[in-house]
C-alpha positions in Angstrom: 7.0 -23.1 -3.6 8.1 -19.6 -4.6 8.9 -18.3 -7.6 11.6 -16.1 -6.6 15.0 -17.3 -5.4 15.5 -15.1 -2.2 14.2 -16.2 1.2 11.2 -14.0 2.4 13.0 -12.4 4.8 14.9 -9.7 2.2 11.8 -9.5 0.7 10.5 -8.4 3.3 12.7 -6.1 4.8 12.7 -4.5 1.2 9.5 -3.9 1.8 10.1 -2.4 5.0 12.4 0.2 3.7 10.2 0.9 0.8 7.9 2.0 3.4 10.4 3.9 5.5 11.5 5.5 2.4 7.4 6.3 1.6 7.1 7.7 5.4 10.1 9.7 4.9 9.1 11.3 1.6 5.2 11.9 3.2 6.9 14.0 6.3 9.2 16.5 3.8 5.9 16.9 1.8 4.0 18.0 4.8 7.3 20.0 6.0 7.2 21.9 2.6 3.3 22.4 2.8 3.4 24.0 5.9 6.2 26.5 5.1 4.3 27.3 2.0 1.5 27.7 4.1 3.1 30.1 6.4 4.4 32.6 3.6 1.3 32.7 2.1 0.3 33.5 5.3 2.4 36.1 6.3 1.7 37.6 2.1 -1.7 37.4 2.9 -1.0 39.5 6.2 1.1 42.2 3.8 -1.5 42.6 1.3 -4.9 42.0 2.4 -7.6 43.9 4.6 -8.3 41.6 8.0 -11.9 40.9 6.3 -10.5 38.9 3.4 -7.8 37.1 5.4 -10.6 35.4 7.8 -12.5 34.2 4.5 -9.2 32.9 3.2 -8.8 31.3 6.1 -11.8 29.8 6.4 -11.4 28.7 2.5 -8.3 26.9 3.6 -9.2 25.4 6.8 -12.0 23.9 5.2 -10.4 22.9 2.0 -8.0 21.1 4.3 -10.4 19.5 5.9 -12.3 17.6 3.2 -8.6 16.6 2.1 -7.9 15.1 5.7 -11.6 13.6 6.2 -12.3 14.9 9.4 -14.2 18.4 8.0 -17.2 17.9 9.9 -15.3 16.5 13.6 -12.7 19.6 12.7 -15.3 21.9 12.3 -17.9 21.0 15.3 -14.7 21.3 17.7 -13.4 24.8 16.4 -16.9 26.0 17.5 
């Protein structure tokens, strides 16, 4: 028998909006990271010689990458 007092259901649709809540929060983070990404961008476009911006670029894409897990299938299809 369970120890808690409510029937699973609520506990379960707590659960559910935990999650929701979690999804929610995920999405605005990766909202925020791509604006951040596109005025660094557009700084790095302002300030630096075409040379450096295509090693940044590289630096990023493949620092993204490793973060996502997919470096290697990422980088064989941008060949």
């Amino acid at each position: 028998m369970p120890s808690s007092s409510l029937p699973p259901g609520p506990e379960v649709s707590f659960t559910l909006l935990q999650e929701e809540q979690h999804q929610r929060e995920l999405s605005l983070l990766r909202k925020r990271l791509e604006e951040l990404e596109t005025r660094q961008r557009k700084q790095l476009e302002d300030l630096g010689p075409p040379r450096e911006r295509v090693m940044l670029d590289a630096h990023r894409d493949s620092a993204r990458n490793n973060s996502t897990g997919e470096g290697e299938v990422q980088s064989e299809d941008s060949k």
